[in-house]
Each structure stands twice: as structure tokens, then as C-alpha cells.
N, C-alpha and C positions, 0 to 999 in steps of 0.2 A: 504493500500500500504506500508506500514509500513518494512513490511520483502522482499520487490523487493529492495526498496529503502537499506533497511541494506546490503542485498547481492549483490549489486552494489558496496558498499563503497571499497571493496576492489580493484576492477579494476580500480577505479576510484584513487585510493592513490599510482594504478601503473602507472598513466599516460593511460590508456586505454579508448577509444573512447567507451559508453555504446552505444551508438545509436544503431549500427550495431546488436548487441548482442540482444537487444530489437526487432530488427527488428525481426529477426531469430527466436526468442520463440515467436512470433506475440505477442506482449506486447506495444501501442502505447506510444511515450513517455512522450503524453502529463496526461496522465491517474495518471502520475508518480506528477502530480503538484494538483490532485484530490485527498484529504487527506481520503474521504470517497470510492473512486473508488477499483472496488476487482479486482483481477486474478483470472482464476480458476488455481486448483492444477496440471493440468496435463501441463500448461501454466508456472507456476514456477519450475516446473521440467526440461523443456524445457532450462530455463534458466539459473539453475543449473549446466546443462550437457554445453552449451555453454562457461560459467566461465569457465567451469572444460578446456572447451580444452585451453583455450584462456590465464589463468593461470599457468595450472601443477601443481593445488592445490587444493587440496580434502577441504579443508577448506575456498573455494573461497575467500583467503585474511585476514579472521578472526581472525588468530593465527598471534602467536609471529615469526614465520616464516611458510613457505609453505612447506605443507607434499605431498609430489608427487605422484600423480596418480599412483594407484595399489599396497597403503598402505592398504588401507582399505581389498581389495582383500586377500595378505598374509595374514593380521589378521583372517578374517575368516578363512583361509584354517588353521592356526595354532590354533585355538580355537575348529574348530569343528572335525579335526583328531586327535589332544592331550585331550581331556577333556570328562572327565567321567557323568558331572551333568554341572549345571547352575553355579554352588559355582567354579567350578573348572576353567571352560569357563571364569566367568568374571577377574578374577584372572589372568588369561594367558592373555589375554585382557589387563587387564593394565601394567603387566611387558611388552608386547610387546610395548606398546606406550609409556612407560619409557623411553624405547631403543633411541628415536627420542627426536632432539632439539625442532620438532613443536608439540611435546605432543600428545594427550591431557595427562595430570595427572589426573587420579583417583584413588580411591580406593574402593573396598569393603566393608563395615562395620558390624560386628555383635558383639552383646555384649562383649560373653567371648573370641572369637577365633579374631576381631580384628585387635591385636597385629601380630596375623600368619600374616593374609593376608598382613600387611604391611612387616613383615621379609622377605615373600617368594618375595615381588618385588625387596626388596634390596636385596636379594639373586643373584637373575639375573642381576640384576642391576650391579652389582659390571663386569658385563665382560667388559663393556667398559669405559671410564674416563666420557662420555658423559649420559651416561645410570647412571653411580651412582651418578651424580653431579643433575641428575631429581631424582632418587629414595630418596638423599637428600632432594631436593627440598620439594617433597611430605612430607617426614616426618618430615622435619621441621615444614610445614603447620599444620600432623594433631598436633604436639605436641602443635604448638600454640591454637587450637582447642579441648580440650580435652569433651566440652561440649557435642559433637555428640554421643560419643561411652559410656558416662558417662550416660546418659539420655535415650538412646536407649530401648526401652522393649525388652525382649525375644525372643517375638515372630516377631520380624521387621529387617528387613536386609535393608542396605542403599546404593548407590552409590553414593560416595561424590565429586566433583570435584574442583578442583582448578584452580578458575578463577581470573589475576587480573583485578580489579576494572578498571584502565586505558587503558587494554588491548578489552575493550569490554564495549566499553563506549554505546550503543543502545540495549546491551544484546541479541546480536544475535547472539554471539556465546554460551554462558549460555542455549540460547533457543535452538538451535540446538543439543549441546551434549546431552540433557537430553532427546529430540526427538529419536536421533538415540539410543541412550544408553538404552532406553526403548523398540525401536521397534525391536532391534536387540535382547535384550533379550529373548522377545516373541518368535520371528522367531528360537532362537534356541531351545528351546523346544515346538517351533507349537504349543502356546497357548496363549492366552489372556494373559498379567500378570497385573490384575486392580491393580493399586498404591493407597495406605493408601494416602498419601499426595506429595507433591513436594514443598518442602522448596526454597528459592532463598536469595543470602547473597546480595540484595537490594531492593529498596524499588520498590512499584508497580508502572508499568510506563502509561503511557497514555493509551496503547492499552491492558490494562490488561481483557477486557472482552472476547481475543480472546485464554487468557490461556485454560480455559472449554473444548473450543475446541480442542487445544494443547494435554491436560493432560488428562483430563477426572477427577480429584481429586481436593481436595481442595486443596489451595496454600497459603504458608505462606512467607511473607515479612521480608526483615532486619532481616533475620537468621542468624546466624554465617559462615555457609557454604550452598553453592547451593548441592542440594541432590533429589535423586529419594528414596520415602522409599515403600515395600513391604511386602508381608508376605515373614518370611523368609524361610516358608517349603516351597516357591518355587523352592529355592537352590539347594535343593535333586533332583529336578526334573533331566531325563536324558535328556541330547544334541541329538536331532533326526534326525538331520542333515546330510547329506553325499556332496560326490561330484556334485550331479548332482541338489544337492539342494544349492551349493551354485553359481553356475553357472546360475540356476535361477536367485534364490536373484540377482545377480551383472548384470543381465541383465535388472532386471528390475529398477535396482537403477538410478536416489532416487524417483521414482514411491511410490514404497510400504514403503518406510520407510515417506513422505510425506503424504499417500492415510490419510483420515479421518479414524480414529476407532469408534465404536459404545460400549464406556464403558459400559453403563448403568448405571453409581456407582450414579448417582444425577436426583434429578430431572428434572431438564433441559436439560440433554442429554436424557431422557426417552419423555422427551414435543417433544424435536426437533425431534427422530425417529419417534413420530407417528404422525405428522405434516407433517415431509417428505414423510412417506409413503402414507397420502392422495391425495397430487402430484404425478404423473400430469394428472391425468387421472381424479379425483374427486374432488370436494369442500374442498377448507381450514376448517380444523376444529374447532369447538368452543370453549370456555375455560371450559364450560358445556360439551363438547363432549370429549375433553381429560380427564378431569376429571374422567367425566363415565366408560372411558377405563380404567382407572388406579384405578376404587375402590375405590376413594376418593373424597368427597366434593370440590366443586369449592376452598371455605373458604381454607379448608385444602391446596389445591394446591399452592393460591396464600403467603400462611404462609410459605408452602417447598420453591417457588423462591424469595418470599423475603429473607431467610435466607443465601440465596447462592447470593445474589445480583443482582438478575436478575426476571423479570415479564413476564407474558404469553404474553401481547401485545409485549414487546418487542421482543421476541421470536419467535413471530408469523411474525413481518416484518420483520425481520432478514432473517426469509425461504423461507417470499413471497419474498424480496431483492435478494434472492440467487438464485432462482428459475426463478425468470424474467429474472437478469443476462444471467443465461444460455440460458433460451430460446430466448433467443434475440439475442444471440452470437451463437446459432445454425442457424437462420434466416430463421428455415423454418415456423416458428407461427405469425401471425398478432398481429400487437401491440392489437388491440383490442378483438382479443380472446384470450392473455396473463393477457389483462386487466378483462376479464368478470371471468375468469379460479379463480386468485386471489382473486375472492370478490367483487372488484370494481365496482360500482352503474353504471358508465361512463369511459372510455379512459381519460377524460380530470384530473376523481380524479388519477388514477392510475399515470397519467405524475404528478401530482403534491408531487405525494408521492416517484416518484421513483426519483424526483430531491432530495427531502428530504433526502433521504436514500443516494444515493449515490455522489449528486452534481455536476451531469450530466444529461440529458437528455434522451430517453431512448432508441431514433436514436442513440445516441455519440456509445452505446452498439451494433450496428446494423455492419455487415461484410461490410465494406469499405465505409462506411460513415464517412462523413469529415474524410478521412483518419485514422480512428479509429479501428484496429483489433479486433477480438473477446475477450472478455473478461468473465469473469464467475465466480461461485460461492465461491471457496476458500478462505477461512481465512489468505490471504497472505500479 
């Protein structure tokens, strides 16, 4: 619950009553005091869009002030009718959000050229007092940072952002930028872009097992600067995008920039698809059976999740967790053939495991029990 509750904070430092809000994205509010308790994605999306009207801020409160509904919009229509590739796109991109008092500030980074991409923001920057007092901003930051661009390989392109520390005390907004800033990249050139790594300029916080999910990449702590790094011939890629594809996009927002990706870059994201795809129609698989499918030794497999910090069993009740979640919160399956579905010997181990797991019961999950809305599988 960890990201309802961050995306709350801001309504909540306006004086706004969350109740209602919760009501409306069917989100119970007692769920919100259940540390282990999920929402599903299309339920925090829901929520998202309620902030949004409830606000007038694209940034549901996050930022240093509120960027008004139908920022986001302009920027796409100025990114994907101005720009020739992905290099040019994100670049237009952040002088555009230069322009504004509530940011975000980033940049671009590649080795030798850099330096461009920071001139071309102060370039534009300069038309309004407010626009070059952020293009400032930004480049005072990378100067204080010279480590990124110093260290960078060749072949790796970076999006660095400037976040401060006080301004984003639960790193939800850190976690968001690097979300959108990633999925919107993809979305302009309609393709995967798996990320080398995701750096964050602090340390790991309680619910860091839910980065994997997040990122798909490995992640590194108490960096200098928060950064998304990639390859960087994805840069040359063209912008494929037209009108009728961003009219999409903004219809479905923040559905798709939200929805789960299927990187594949780890082995834990390779465990979790092919665990999910034995659901729900056949037997959870074994760590023999995953294995098999991956061409690798059990031995081997559990050597790959330990090195990522994560284990099959873990991984395994995580999808049975997420999978009941749902089918519970659809109400049309019986606790007992949800329980037999997952493995479980009896109903009564399955209740004992899914209090474990989530620290609720698995009725609390059931459509209008004890007042309790549906809830489900997202990493929310």
C-alpha cells in the first residue's frame, strides 16, 4: 500500500477529505492501515484520475508546485510533431518542462555531446525569466555532479533528474518520473526500451522488493543523481508516433504508462512470467518445472535469485498472493477452489497463508464484505 498511501499525501497537505476519493477508485480505506494489503493496477489508476480532477495537478501534489492538467498532453503533441528520433524527442521534452515553475528538471546525458543537450535547454530556456532561472537550476545541479557524464560508457545514454531530497521525502515522486520517463520513451518509438540499470540519489527504502517490478533492471542506491541508463543507439531510433496515437496514449493515461511490462532482463521476471502463465487454468509450477523450462539446473536457478535478492518460494507466493487477490476480488471462484487451484493441501492452509501474505483475511478480499471493495494484484 505503500504508493496509495504516497499518492494521497498530497491531497491530504491540501486539506482534502481522501475518503471520498477512495470511495470512487473502490479502494476500502481500511486496506490503507494493512501494511501488507495490494490494489490492483487498474484500481490505482482509478485513483490517479480522481486526484487529477480533485487537484489540477498532473503531479497529484508531489512537486514543488502543481502542473495543470493538459501539461503532459502539449508535451506530447510538441515532442512527437517536432522531433526526428528518440535523442531529439527527449531533449524537446525537457526544455519544454524547463519552461514551468513545477518542472520536472531533467536532462539527457551522453558522453561526448552532453554539454549540447544541456546548451540546447538553456537555449530555450532563456525566453522567459522563469524558464532560465530552471535551465539554471538544472545546470547548476549537473555542474555540481560532474560524476555522471565523467563515468558514462559510450555506448549508454542516461536521463538524469533533479530531485530535492526534502521535496520527496517517501520517493514517490523519484519513483514516478523514472516510471513515466521510461514508458513514454518506449511508447514513442513502439518498442521495449530494457534499461542497463536505474541509479536513485538515496538509499533503499523498505518496499524496495517492489523496484523489479517497477524497473525490470538492476538498481543502485546513494548515487549521486536519480537516472534511467540505456543503450544509447536507442536514441537514433525514429519517433513513430502521430496524432491519433497520441490521442490514444492520453486516453488511456495513466492505464498504460502504470500497466506491468514483461522485461525479461532477470531472472525473476523470466520465474514470474512463466508462473503466471501456469495460472489460472493449471497447476502452480515447481522450482524443478521452471527450471526445466529455462534450460537450467534447479542449483543454477536458485544461485540466479539469490544474486538478485530474491528466491523461487518467494516468488512463487508472491503470484499465488497476487492471483488469489484477484480472484477473490472478481468473486466469481470459491475460496476453496482458489485454495485447491494454488496448491493448497486444504482451505484452512490457504486462509492461513493468505493472512501471512497479506494481513487480512481472504473474505476482507471478497466484493462487499465487511465493507471491503475489490482489491487485487498490483504492486501498488
Amino acid at each position: 500500500m505503500h504508493h496509495v498511501r504516497a499518492a494521497l499525501r498530497g491531497a491530504e497537505r491540501s486539506g482534502l477529505d481522501v475518503g471520498p476519493l477512495l470511495d470512487r477508485a473502490g479502494i476500502s480505506a481500511s486496506l490503507l492501515q494493512v501494511e501488507r494489503a495490494r490494489v490492483s493496477s487498474d484500481r490505482f489508476a482509478q485513483l490517479v484520475k480522481e486526484l487529477w480532477l480533485a487537484l489540477d495537478d498532473e503531479f497529484i501534489g508531489s512537486g514543488p508546485s502543481a502542473c495543470r492538467m493538459g501539461t503532459f498532453a502539449m508535451m506530447c503533441h510538441a515532442t512527437v510533431h517536432c522531433s526526428r528520433d528518440l535523442r531529439s524527442a527527449l531533449r524537446r521534452a525537457a526544455e519544454f518542462y524547463a519552461l514551468l515553475p513545477a518542472g520536472p528538471l531533467f536532462r539527457l546525458v551522453e558522453p561526448e555531446c552532453a554539454s549540447t543537450s544541456r546548451t540546447d535547454t538553456s537555449a530555450t530556456a532563456t525566453a522567459t525569466a522563469t524558464a532560465a532561472a530552471a535551465a539554471a537550476a538544472a545546470a547548476a545541479a549537473a555542474a555540481d555532479n560532474p560524476t555522471s557524464l565523467r563515468d558514462t560508457p559510450a555506448d549508454e545514454a542516461r536521463i538524469e533528474f533533479d530531485i530535492a531530497a526534502d521535496e520527496d521525502p517517501d520517493h514517490f515522486r523519484a519513483e514516478t518520473l523514472l516510471v513515466v520517463a521510461h514508458r513514454f520513451s518506449g511508447w514513442l518509438i513502439r518498442r521495449r526500451i530494457p534499461l542497463l540499470r536505474v541509479e536513485f540519489a538515496y538509499s533503499a527504502p523498505a518496499h524496495v522488493l517492489e523496484y523489479d517490478l517497477l524497473y525490470g533492471a538492476p538498481c543502485q542506491f546513494d548515487a549521486p543523481v536519480t537516472a534511467a541508463v540505456f543503450d544509447r543507439a536507442l536514441l537514433d531510433e525514429p519517433v513513430l508516433q502521430d496524432e491519433a496515437g497520441i490521442d490514444a496514449f492520453l486516453r488511456r493515461a495513466p492505464e498504460d504508462v502504470l500497466a506491468r511490462i514483461d522485461y525479461g532482463s532477470t531472472a525473476a521476471t523470466r520465474v514470474r512470467r512463466l508462473l503466471g502463465q501456469s495460472l489460472p487454468d493449471g497447476a502452480m509450477l515447481t522450482e524443478g518445472d521452471v527450471a526445466e523450462r529455462l534450460s537450467i539446473s534447479p542449483q543454477t536457478l536458485r544461485r540466479h535469485l539469490a544474486t538478485e535478492g530474491t528466491g523461487f518460494q518467494l516468488l512463487r507466493d508472491q503470484m499465488r498472493r497476487d492471483h488469489a487477490i484477484a480472484a477473490l476480488a472478481d468473486g466469481r471462484t470459491p475460496i476453496e477452489q482458489i485454495s485447491a487451484q494454488l496448491g493448497f493441501s486444504e482451505p484452512s492452509a490457504f486462509h492461513r497463508a493468505f493472512k501471512r501474505w497479506t494481513g487480512s483475511t481472504p473474505r476482507a478480499y471478497q466484493p462487499g464484505a465487511n465493507g471491503v471493495t475489490s482489491a487485487s494484484s498490483a504492486n501498488t
